[in-house]
N, C-alpha and C positions, 0 to 999 in steps of 0.2 A: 504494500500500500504506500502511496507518494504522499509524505507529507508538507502544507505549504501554510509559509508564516505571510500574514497579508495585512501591509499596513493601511489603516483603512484612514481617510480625510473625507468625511461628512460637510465639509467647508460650512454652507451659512444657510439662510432660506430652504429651501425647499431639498437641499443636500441633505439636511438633516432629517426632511420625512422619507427621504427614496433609498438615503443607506443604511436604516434599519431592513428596510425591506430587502433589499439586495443581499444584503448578509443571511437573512431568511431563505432567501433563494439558496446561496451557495450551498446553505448547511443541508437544506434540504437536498440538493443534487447531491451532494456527499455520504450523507446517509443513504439515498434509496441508490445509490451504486454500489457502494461500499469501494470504492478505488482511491478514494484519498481523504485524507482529514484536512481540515483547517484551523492554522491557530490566530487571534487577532491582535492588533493591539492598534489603539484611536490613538488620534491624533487632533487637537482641537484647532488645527489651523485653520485660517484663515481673514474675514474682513473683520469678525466679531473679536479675533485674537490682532488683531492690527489694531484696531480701536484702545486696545489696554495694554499691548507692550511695545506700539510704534512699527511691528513686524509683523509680513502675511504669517510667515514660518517662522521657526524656529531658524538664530545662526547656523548650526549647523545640522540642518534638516537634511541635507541631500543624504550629507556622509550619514546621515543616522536612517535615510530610507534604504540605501543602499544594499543591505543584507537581506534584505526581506524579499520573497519570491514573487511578491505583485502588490502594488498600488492601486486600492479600490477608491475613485475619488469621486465625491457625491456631484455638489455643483457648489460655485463660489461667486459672491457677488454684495452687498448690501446698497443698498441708495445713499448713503451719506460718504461713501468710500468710492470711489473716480476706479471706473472699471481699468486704467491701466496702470492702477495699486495693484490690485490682487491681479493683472493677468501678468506682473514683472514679477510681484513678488512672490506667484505659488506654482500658477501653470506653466509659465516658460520656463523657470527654472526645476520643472521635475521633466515635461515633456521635453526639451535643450538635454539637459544635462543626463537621461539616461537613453537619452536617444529614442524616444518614442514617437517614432517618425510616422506609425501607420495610426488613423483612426476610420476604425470600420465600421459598420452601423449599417446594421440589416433592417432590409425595409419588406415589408412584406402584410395583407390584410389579414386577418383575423376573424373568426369565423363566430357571427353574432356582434360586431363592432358596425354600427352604420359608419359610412363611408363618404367622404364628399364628392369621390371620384364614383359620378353616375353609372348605375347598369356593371359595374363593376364586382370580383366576386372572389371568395378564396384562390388560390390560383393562378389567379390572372396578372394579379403583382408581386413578385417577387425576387427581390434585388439586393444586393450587397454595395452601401456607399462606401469609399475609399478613399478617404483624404487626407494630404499630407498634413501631419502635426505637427511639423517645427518650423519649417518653411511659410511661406506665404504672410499672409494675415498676421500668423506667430511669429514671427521672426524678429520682433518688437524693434522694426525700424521704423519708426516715424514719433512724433512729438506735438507739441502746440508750442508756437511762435507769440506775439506781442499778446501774450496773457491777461487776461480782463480788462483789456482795451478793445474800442470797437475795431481797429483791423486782426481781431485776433484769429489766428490761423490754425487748423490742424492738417495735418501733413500723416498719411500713413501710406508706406512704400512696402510692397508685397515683393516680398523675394524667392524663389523660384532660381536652386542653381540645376545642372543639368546632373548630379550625381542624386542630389535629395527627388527629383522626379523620377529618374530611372529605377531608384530604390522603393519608392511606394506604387512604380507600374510592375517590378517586377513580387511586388507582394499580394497585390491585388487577384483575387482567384481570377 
């Protein structure tokens, strides 16, 4: 049996109702397979932890994620925290820094879910999205210029080298 230590980041909002459940899920998968355990340990990062010690993460979060066999991270965000706080200070630096260059995300209807996609039916949609995670959008190049002045600018430049595409086309089923 393969056992696997999972740190888990429930970040803020609604992270906090979806990774109770998702741990739900794993344990359950675990149990009715019987093929691995899981052991946990939280992690209270995020904007709620930026608000009382000036940091998304801990200083040395990476090095302290690092052993752990997988990162379950809920979702991170608050309204009084400027979303590129918590996207420099949690997501680029765990997606960056351990190289979590694929994000997948299966799309597919459900059977008893209405649909907005008319006449539509189990079956008939079913796909896997594949998007680069460090690159593009992430790749936290861009900033805001003449700041709380009326010419104030924001500037975000998506970056796109030809090794980080080639790597998430050749991961892509």
């Amino acid at each position: 049996m393969n056992h696997y230590h999972i740190a888990v980041i429930p970040g803020d909002g609604i992270g906090n109702e979806v990774a109770p459940e998702g741990v739900r899920v794993l344990n359950a998968a675990a149990e009715i397979t019987g093929a691995f355990s899981l052991r946990y340990d939280y992690f209270p990062w995020g904007c709620e932890y930026y608000l009382k010690t000036g940091q998304v993460m801990a200083r040395e979060g990476l090095k302290t994620l690092k052993d752990f066999s997988a990162i379950y991270f809920g979702a991170v965000g608050f309204p009084s925290v400027p979303d590129h706080v918590s996207l420099r200070g949690l997501r680029l630096p765990i997606c960056q820094g351990f190289e979590q260059y694929a994000c997948v995300r299966p799309s597919t209807l459900l059977p008893g879910i209405a649909s907005p996609l008319a006449n539509k039916k189990p079956g008939d949609i079913d796909f896997i999205v594949v998007r680069e995670n460090t690159e593009g959008e992430y790749a936290g190049a861009g900033g805001r210029a003449h700041r709380d002045l009326p010419l104030e600018v924001a500037v975000e430049t998506a970056v796109f080298t030809r090794a980080g595409v080639e790597r998430v086309v050749r991961y892509a089923p």
